[in-house]
C-alpha positions in Angstrom: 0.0 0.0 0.0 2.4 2.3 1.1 4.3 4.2 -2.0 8.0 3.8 -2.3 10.5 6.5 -2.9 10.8 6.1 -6.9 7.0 7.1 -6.8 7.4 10.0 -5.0 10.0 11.6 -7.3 8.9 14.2 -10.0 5.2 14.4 -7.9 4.3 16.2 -5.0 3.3 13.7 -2.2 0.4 14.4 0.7 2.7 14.4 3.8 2.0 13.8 7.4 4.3 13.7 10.2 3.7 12.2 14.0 5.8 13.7 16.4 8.8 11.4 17.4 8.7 9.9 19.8 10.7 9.9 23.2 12.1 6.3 24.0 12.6 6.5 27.0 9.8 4.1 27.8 7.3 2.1 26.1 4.4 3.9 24.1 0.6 4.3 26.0 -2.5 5.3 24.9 -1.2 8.8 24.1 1.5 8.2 21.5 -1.5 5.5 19.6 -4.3 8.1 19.1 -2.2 10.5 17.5 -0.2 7.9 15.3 -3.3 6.3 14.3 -4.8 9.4 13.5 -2.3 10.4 11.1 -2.9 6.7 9.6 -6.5 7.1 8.9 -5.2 10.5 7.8 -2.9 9.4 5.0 -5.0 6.3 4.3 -7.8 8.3 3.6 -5.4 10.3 1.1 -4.6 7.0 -0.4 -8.1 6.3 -1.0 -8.5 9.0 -2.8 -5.7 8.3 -4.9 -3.1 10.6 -3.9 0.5 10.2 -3.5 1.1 10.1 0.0 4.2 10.0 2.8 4.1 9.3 6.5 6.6 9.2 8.4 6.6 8.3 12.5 9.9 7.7 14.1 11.9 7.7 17.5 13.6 10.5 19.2 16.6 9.2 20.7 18.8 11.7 22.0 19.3 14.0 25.2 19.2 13.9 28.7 16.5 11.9 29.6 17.6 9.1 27.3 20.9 9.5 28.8 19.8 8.9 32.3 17.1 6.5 31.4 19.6 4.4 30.1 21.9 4.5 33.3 19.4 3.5 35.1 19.1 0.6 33.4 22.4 -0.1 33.4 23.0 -0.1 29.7 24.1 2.6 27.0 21.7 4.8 25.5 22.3 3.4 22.6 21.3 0.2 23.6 18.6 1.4 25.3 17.0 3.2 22.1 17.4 -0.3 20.6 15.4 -2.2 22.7 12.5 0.1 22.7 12.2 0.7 19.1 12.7 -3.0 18.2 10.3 -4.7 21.3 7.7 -2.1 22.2 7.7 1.3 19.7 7.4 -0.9 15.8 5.5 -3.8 17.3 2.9 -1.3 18.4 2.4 0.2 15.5 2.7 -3.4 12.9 0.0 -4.5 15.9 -2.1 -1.1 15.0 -1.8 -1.2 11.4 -0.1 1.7 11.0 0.8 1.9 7.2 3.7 4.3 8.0 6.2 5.0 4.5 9.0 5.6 6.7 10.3 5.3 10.4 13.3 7.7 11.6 15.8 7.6 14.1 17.5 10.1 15.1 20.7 8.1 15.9 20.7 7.4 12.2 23.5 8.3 10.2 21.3 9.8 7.4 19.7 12.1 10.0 22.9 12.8 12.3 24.7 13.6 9.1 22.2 15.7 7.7 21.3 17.7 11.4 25.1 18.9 11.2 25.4 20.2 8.0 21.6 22.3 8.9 23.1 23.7 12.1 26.6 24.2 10.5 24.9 26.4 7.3 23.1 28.4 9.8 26.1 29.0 11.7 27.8 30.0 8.5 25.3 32.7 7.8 25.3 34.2 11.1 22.0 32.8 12.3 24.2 30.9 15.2 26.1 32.8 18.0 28.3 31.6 21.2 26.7 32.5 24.6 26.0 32.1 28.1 22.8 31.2 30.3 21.2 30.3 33.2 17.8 29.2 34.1 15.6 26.6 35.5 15.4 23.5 33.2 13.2 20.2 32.8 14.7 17.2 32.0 11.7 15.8 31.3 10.5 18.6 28.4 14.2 18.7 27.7 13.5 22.6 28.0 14.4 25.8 29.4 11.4 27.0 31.4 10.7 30.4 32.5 10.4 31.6 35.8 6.6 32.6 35.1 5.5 29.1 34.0 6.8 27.0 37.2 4.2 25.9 39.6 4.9 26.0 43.4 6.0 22.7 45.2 6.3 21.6 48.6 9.4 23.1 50.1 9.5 25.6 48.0 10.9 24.4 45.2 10.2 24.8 41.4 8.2 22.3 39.5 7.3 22.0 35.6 3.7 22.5 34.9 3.6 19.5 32.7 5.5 16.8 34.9 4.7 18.2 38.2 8.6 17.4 39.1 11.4 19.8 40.4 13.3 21.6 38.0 16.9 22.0 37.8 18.8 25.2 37.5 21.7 25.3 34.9 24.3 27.3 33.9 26.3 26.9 31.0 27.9 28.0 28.1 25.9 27.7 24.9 25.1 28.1 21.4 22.2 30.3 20.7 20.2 30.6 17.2 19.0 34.1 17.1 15.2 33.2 17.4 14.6 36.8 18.8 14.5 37.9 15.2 11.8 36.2 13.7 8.9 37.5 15.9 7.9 39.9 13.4 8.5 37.1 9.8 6.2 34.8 12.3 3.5 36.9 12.7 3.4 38.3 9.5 3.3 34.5 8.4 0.5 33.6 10.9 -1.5 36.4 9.4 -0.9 35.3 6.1 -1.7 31.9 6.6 -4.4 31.5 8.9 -5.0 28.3 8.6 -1.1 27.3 9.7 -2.0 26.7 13.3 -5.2 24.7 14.4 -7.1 24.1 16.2 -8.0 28.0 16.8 -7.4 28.2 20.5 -4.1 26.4 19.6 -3.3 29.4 17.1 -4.5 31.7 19.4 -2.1 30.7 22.3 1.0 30.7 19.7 -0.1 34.1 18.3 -0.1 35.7 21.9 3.2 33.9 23.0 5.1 35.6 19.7 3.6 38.9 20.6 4.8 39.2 23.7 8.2 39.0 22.2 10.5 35.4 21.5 13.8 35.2 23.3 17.1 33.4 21.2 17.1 30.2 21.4 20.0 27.6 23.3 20.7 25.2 20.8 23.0 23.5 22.3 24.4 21.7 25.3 27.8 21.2 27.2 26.8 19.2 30.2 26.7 16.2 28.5 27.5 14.2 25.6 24.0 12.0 24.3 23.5 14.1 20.8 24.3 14.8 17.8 27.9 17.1 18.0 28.2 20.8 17.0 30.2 20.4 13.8 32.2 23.1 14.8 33.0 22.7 18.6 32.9 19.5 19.6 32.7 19.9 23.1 28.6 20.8 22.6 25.7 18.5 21.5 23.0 20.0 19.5 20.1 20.5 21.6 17.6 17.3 21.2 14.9 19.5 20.1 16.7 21.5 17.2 18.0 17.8 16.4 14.3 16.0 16.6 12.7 19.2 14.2 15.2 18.1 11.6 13.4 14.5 11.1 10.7 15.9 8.8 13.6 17.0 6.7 16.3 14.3 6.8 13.8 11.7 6.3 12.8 12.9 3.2 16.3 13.8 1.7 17.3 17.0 3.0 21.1 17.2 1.5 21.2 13.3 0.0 18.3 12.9 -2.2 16.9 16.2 -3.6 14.2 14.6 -6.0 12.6 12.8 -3.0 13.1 16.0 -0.8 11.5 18.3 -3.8 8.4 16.3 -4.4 7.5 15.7 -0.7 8.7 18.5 1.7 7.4 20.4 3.2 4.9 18.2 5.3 1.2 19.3 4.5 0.5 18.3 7.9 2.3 18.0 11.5 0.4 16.2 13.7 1.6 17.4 17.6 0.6 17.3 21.1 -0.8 20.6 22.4 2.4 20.4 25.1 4.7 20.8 22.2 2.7 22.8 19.8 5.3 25.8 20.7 8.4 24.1 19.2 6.4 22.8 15.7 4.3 26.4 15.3 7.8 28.9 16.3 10.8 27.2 16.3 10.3 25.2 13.5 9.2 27.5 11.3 11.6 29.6 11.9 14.4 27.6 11.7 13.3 27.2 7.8 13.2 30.7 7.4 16.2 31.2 8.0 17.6 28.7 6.5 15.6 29.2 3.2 13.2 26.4 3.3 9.4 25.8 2.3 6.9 26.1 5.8 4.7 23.4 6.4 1.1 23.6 5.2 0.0 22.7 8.7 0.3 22.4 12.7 -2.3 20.5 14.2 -2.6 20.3 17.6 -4.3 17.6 19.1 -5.6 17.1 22.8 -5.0 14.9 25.4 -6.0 11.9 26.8 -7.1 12.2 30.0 -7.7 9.3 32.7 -9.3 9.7 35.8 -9.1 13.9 34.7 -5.1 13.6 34.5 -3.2 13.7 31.4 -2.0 10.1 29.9 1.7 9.7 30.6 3.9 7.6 32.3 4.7 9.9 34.9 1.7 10.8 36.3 1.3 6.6 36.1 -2.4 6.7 34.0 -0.3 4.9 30.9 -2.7 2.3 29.8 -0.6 -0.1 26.7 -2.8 -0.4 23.9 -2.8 -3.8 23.7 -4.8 -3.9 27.0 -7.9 -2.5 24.9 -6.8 -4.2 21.4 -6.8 -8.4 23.4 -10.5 -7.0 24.7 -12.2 -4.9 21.9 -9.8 -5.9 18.8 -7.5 -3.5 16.7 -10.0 -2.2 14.7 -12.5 -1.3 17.1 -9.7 0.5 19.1 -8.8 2.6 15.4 -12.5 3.3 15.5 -13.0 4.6 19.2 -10.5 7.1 20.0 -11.4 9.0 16.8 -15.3 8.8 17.2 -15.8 9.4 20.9 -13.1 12.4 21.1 -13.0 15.4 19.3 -9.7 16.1 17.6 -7.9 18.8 18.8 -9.8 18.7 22.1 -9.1 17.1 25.3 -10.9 13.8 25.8 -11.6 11.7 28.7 -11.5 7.4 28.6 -13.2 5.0 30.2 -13.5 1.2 30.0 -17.5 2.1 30.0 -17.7 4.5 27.6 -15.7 1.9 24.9 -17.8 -0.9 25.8 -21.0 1.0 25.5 -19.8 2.4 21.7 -18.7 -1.0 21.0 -21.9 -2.4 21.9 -24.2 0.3 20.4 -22.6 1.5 17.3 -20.3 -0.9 16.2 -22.4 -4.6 16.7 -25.6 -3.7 16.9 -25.8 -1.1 14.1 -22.7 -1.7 11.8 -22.3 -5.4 12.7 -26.1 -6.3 12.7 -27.0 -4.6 9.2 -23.8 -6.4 7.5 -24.9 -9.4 8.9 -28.6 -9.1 8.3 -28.0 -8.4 4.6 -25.7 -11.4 3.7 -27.9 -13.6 5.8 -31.0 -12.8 4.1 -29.1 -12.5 0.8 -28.1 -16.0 1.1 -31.6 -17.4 2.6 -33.9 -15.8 -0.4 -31.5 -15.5 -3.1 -28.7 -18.3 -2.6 -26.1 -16.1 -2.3 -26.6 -14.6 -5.6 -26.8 -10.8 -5.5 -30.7 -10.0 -7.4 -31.1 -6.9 -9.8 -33.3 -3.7 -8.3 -35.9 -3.3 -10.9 -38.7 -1.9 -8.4 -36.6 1.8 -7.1 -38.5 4.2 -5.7 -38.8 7.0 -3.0 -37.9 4.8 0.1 -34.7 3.6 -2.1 -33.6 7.3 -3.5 -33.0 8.0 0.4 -30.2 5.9 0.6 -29.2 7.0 -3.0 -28.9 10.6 -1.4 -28.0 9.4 2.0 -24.8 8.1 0.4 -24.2 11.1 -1.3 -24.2 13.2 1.6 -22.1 10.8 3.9 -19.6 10.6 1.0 -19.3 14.8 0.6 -19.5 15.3 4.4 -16.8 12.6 5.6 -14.8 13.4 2.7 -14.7 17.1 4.1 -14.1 16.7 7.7 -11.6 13.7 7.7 -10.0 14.8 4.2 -9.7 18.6 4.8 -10.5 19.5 8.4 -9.0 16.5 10.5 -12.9 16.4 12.2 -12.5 12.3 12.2 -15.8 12.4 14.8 -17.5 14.2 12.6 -16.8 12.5 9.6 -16.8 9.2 11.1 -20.3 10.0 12.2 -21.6 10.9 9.0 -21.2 7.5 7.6 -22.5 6.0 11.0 -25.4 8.4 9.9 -25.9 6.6 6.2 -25.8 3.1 8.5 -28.3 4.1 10.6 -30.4 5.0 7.6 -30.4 1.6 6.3 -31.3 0.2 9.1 -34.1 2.2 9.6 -34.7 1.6 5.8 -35.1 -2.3 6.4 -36.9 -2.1 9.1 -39.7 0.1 7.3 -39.3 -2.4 4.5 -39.2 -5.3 6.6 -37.7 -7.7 3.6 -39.0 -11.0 6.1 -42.3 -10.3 5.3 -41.7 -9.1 1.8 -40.4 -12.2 1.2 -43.6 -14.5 1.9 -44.8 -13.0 -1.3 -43.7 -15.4 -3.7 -45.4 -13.3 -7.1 -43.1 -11.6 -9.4 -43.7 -7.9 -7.8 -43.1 -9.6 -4.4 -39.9 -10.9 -5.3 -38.6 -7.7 -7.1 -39.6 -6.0 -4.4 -37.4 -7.7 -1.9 -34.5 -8.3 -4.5 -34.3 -4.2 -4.6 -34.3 -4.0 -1.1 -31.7 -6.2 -0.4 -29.8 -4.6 -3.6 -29.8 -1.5 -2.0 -29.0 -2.2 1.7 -25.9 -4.4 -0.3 -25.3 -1.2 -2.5 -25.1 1.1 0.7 -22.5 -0.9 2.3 -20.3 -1.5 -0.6 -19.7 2.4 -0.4 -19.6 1.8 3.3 -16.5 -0.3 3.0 -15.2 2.1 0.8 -15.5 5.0 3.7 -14.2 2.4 6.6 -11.3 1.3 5.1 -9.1 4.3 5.9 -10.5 3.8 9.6 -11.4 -0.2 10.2 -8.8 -1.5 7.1 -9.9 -5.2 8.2 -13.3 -4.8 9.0 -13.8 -3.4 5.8 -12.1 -5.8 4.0 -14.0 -8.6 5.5 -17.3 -6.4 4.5 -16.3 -5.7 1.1 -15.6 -9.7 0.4 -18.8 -10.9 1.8 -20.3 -8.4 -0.4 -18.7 -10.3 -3.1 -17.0 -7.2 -4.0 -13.6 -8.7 -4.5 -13.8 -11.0 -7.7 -16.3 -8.4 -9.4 -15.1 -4.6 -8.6 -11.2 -5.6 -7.6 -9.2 -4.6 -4.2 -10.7 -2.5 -1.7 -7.8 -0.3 -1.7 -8.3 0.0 -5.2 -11.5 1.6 -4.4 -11.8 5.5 -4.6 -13.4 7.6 -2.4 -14.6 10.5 -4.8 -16.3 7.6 -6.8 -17.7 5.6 -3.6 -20.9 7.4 -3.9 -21.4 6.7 -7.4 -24.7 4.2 -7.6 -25.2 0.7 -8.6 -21.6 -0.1 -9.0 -22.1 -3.6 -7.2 -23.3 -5.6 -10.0 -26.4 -7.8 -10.0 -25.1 -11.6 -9.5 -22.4 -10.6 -6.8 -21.6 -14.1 -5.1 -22.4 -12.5 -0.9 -21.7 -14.6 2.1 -23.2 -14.1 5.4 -19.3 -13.8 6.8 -17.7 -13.8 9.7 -19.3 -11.7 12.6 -17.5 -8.1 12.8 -18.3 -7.6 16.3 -18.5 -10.4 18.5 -20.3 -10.0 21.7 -17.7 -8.7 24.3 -16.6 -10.9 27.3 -16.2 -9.1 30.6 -12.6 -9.0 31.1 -11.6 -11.4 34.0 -11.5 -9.9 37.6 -8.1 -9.3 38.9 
């Protein structure tokens, strides 16, 4: 599925980014929902028969890794090894994540390519040697100022986000002349107002850059886990400068220029709102000066929140995936997190909330109507998919029910990132079939045994079949097995090709299911859940 680099030179691909990821434990529920997002993202993309790149990856460098690692008693090398090769690409092979490319930042084509970035800024000036001092989180790998610290016990000093005591450095640094670019920011922000979303996430970058930027410390001198300053080797590039790179060096930044050319910039960065500052102002600025192409888009998503904390491992609400996926399945677990939250907004799990979703939406309207049609497909026509010769007004509501759900998901998922809202407009068209059979009620239809009878229920069950080819079409991106499991016990296979074939521009054009398609009642999509054993 995924397109290789030869396809993506001499076009210009769709590109999405996930943030990398820190390392220096195993992924939750957090680092899932916004990976998968950015899968049904690109898939959808895909669908639609667009070139398309996504790239996740690992963050490996820093402090934290550093001291992670020693408490482990191994390198950091070692330690970013492990994680990426037993919890991090598991995950997301388990998930289905159709990513085009995973980077690590201890990779020579990155490290490489990092240095010679920093070194051509250097070279025009954009890099000078200073000093500073002020309290830092190892955790945010950050420089915080004294206004953002929240009061601890004892007096000390502790980081909004991790709730733990900072630490107060002094050193002598690298600094990139950030300062600078307030004004080229704002002027860009105005320009593009559509650069930063959602709004209140624009609106909190808009009145941090107004209030004036400070330069930035790129680099560090207290430790040696990094990438080194080409010219002063006794400094390490600062593991955020170096992670901001990846969206660059994976694509060929100064090794392949063809690839580079017809993919970067990235139409879309997907981010968590706790590091929205470093994607929507240091980033873009770095490529300012540095004479590159902005991104199309910063989109910052919300958080996860557990018992009304934030999903982390520090605040110890990290929940592994897996512990949903061996209960509700992998697809189910794609579909949740994007229907029940609202992208871009905070959002609050609970075992309940899934299992009542699960149950409502996903078995007894999705699962029940799939499995009604093939059933009854099977018991009045053999299997063999009848002709609709008896159309009228009760069918030309799903005709334009499909129409709608089609234009509307295409929309919100496509364009706006709304995956609940476009998820729910095809949950919408589902619910219209289902009311549609049970006006119709094909059983009794089907004790007519004259030649209006039977046409009568062969267009019903033609168009409830119809309405869930295209619904196949619209899960894919979202449930890719599900839908594939639909779409052959629609018969859809041997007689229209591959799902992913499928387009979604096209999905709500009528009658393409042809009369004589071999349906099976299938497997069940959505078994009955078992209560998880008690502990």
């Amino acid at each position: 599925m995924a397109a290789t680099g030869s396809e993506q030179q001499g076009a210009t691909a769709f590109y999405v980014s996930t943030p990398i990821y820190y390392v220096n434990d195993a992924p939750h529920l957090g680092h899932a929902y916004t990976t998968v997002a950015g899968d049904v993202l690109t898939r959808w993309h895909r669908q639609r028969g667009e070139k398309v790149w996504y790239l996740t990856g690992t963050d490996e460098h820093g402090q934290k890794i550093m001291r992670t690692a020693q408490a482990h008693g191994v390198t950091p090398q070692e330690w970013c090894d492990k994680l990426v090769t037993e919890a991090w690409k598991p995950l997301w092979e388990h998930l289905e994540i159709a990513n085009d490319d995973f980077i690590r930042t201890t990779e020579k084509r990155h490290t490489d390519r990092v240095q010679e970035f920093v070194q051509d800024l250097y070279d025009k000036g954009e890099i000078y040697r200073g000093g500073y001092e002020g309290p830092y989180c190892v955790g945010c790998e950050e420089y915080k100022t004294p206004g953002e610290l929240l009061d601890g016990e004892g007096g000390e000093k502790l980081c909004p986000i991790h709730k733990k005591p900072v630490e107060m450095l002094k050193e002598e640094n690298y600094f990139f002349k950030l300062s600078e670019y307030g004004p080229k920011l704002l002027e860009f922000y105005e320009a593009n107002p559509g650069f930063i979303q959602p709004e209140s996430a624009r609106n909190e970058v808009l009145n941090f850059v107004k209030q004036g930027l400070q330069d930035l410390s790129i680099s560090r001198s207290t430790f040696d886990w990094g990438v080194r300053v080409p010219w002063d080797d006794k400094h390490v590039i600062y593991v955020w400068i170096d992670a901001l790179l990846n969206y660059a060096t994976a694509v060929g930044y100064g090794a392949d220029q063809a690839k580079f050319e017809g993919t970067f910039p990235a139409n879309v960065h997907l981010v968590g709102k706790d590091i929205l500052r470093f994607h929507a102002v240091i980033w873009p600025a770095m490529l300012m000066a540095n004479g590159l192409p902005l991104p199309g888009k910063v989109f910052a998503n919300g958080w996860l929140m557990v018992g009304g904390e934030k999903m982390s491992k520090s605040n110890l609400t990290g929940i592994k995936p897996q512990d949903l996926t061996d209960h509700f399945g992998v697809d189910a677990y794609r579909w949740y997190f994007l229907r029940a939250i609202q992208f871009g907004q905070d959002g609050s799990f609970s075992w309940e909330d899934f299992t009542a979703r699960y149950t409502s939406e996903l078995a007894n309207d999705f699962g029940n109507l799939a499995s009604r049609v093939g059933a009854m497909t099977v018991k009045y026509f053999g299997g063999e998919l009848p002709a609709a010769t008896d159309s009228g007004e009760a069918e030309q509501v799903i005709v334009d029910g499909l129409a709608e759900a089609v234009a509307v998901a295409d929309r919100k998922i496509g364009e706006e990132l709304d995956f609940a809202g476009g998820i729910e407009a095809v949950f919408a068209l589902v619910r219209k079939v289902n009311l549609y059979l049970t006006e119709q009620e094909p059983w009794k239809v089907a004790k007519d045994t004259s030649e209006a009878g039977q046409a009568r229920l062969a267009t019903i069950l033609y168009t409830a079949a119809e309405a869930l080819r295209a619904t196949a079409v619209l899960l894919n991106p979202v449930m890719p097995s599900t839908a594939e499991k639909l779409w052959a016990s629609l018969g859809a296979e041997a007689s229209l090709g591959e799902l992913a074939g499928q387009r979604i521009p096209e999905a709500a054009e009528w009658g393409q299911l042809p009369a004589g398609a071999r349906v099976t009642k299938g497997a069940i999509l959505f078994p009955r859940l078992e209560e998880p054993a008690k502990g």
